[in-house]
FIBAVEX-900901 format. One record per residue (C-alpha): x, y, z. Coordinates in steps of 0.001 Angstrom, whole numbers, padded with zeros to 6 digits, always signed. Each point is the difference from the previous one (the first is absolute). Example, Ala and Ser with C-alpha at 12.3 -4.5 7.8 and 13.67 -1.06 7.14 Angstrom:
+012300-004500+007800/+001370+003440-000660/
! end
This chain:
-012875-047625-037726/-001941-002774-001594/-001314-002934+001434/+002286-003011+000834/-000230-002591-002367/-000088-003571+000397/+003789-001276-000108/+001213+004121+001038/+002200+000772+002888/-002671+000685+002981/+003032+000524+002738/+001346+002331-002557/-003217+002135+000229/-000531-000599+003587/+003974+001873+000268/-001024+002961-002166/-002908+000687+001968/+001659-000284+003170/+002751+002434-001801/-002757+002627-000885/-001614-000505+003495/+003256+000373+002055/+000573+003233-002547/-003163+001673+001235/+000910-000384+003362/+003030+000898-000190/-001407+003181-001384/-002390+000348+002386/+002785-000081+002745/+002153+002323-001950/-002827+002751+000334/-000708-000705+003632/+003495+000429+001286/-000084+003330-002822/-002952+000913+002130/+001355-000994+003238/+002694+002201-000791/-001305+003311-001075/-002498-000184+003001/+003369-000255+002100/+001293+003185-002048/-003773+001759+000735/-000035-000661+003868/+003952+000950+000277/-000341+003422-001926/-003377+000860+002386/+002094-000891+002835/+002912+002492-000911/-002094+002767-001700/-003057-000054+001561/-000519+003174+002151/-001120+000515+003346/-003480+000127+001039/-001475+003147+000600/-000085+000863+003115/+002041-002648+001684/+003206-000370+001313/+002100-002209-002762/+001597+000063-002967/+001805-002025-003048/+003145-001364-000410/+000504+002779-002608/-001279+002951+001883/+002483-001050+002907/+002863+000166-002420/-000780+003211-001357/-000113+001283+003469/+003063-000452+000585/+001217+001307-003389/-002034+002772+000167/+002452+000726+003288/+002938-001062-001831/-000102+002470-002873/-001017+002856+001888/+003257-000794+002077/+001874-000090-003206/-001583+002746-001212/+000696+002383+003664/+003836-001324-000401/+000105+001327-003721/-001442+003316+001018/+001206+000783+003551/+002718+001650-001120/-002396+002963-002072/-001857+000131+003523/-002689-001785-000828/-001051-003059+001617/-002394-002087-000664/-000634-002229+002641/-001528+000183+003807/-000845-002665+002319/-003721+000426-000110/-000221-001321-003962/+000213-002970+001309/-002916+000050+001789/-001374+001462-002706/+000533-002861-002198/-000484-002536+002124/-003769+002151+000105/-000185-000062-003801/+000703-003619-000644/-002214-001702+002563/-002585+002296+000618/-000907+000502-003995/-003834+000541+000907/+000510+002435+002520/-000322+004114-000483/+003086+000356+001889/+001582-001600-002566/-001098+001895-002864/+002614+002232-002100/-001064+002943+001591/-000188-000887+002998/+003310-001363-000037/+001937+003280-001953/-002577+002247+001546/+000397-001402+003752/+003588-000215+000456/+000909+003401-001465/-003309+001708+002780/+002433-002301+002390/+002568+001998-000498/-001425+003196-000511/-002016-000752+004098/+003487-001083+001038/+001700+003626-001066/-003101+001950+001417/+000349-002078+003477/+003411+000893+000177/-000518+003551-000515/-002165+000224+002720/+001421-002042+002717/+003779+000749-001169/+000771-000321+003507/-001504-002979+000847/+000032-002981-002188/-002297-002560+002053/-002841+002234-000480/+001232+000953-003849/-000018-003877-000487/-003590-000158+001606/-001331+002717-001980/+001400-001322-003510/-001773-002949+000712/-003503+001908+000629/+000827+002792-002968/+001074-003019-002286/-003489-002316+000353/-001902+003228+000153/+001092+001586-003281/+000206-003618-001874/-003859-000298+001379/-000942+003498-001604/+001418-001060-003546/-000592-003208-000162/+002823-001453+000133/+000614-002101+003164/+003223-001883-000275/+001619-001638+003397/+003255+000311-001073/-000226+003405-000546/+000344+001067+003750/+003021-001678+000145/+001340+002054-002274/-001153+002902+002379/+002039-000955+002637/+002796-000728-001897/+000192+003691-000617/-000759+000642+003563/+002881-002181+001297/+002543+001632-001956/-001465+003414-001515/+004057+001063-000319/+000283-002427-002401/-003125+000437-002352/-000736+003256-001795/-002964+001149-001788/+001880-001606-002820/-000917-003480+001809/-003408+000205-001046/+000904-000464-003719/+003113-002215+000772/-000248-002407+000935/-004023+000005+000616/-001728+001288-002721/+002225-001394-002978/+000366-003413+002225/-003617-000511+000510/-000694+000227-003839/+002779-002600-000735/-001583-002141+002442/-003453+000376-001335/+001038-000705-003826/+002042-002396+000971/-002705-001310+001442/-002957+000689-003024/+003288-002094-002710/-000881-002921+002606/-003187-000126+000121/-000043+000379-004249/+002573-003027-000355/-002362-002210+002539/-003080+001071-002179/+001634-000966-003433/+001188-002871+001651/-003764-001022+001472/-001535+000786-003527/+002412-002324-002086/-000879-002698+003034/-003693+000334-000319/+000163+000000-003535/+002080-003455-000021/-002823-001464+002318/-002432+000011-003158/+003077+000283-002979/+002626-002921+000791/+003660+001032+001137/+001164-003475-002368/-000873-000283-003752/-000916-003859-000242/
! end
């Protein structure tokens, strides 16, 4: 613009530069609430996705609702194939779980220790039964002893797993040799890739956010 000559309009060009000025903030407060927003986005999505600290007890929204899905399907799942005789489901996966999702630092939470410990579970519950058919307090104490004992020699210490021990010491009728693969061998792998798909979806979903933090999640 040109200067303002003698005779001009000078409120004229006092309005147009009080037009561009209001423009450029207006601008400037368009990007801040654009900003404002996407760090809103950033801190929500950490919040939900974020996993749990290793070694500590907690864990994200997200890894508390696939919990409880993981328990869901394999109930779905043990409904579809009861009738073929094999189950898929036993108390102690949800222990297991539980184990997986906020313990994610932890040994015990491992794959193998998970597939690994509750099928040696089993396997020390069937052995303690054998033993003391006749007397299933001391069957129920020595599954517990056999259980931690073998998990210790292969690595593979897993909690839940002597519950799964006593579960075939409480009702040995009931559970077979078959028991071993169904429900606790083919259960504990469902669990554990159930569990790996998680832990891939919260790492995509981390990478995308810690890309945005440098990349912006708006196009201006």
């Amino acid at each position: 613009m040109g200067p303002i000559e003698r005779g001009g309009d000078p409120c004229g060009a006092v309005r147009l530069l009080h037009g561009v000025r209001f423009s450029a903030v207006a601008g400037e407060e368009d990007a801040q609430r654009e900003e404002r927003s996407e760090h809103r986005l950033v801190k929500m999505t950490e919040t939900v996705f974020t996993p749990a600290q290793q070694g500590f007890f907690s864990i994200s929204p997200f890894e508390a609702v696939m919990s409880g899905l993981t328990i869901a399907l394999l109930m779905w799942m043990n409904d579809a194939l009861v009738a073929k005789h094999e189950p898929l489901l036993i108390p102690s996966f949800a222990a297991s779980i539980a184990v997986i999702y906020t313990q994610p630092g932890m040994s015990n939470a491992r794959s193998w220790n998970v597939i690994a410990g509750q099928f040696l579970g089993g396997v020390a519950g069937f052995v303690s039964i054998s033993i003391f058919h006749s007397s299933t307090p001391l069957a129920a104490g020595f599954a517990i002893f056999l259980g931690l004992v073998i998990m210790r020699l292969s690595n593979a210490i897993h909690p839940p797993g002597v519950a799964t021990a006593l579960i075939v010491v409480l009702s040995p009728v009931a559970h077979g040799v078959r028991f071993l693969f169904f429900p606790v061998l083919a259960g504990a792998i469902i669990v554990v890739l159930i569990a790996w798909l998680t832990h891939l979806v919260q790492l995509a979903i981390l990478h995308t956010l810690q890309r945005s933090i440098n990349e912006p999640l708006f196009e201006p």
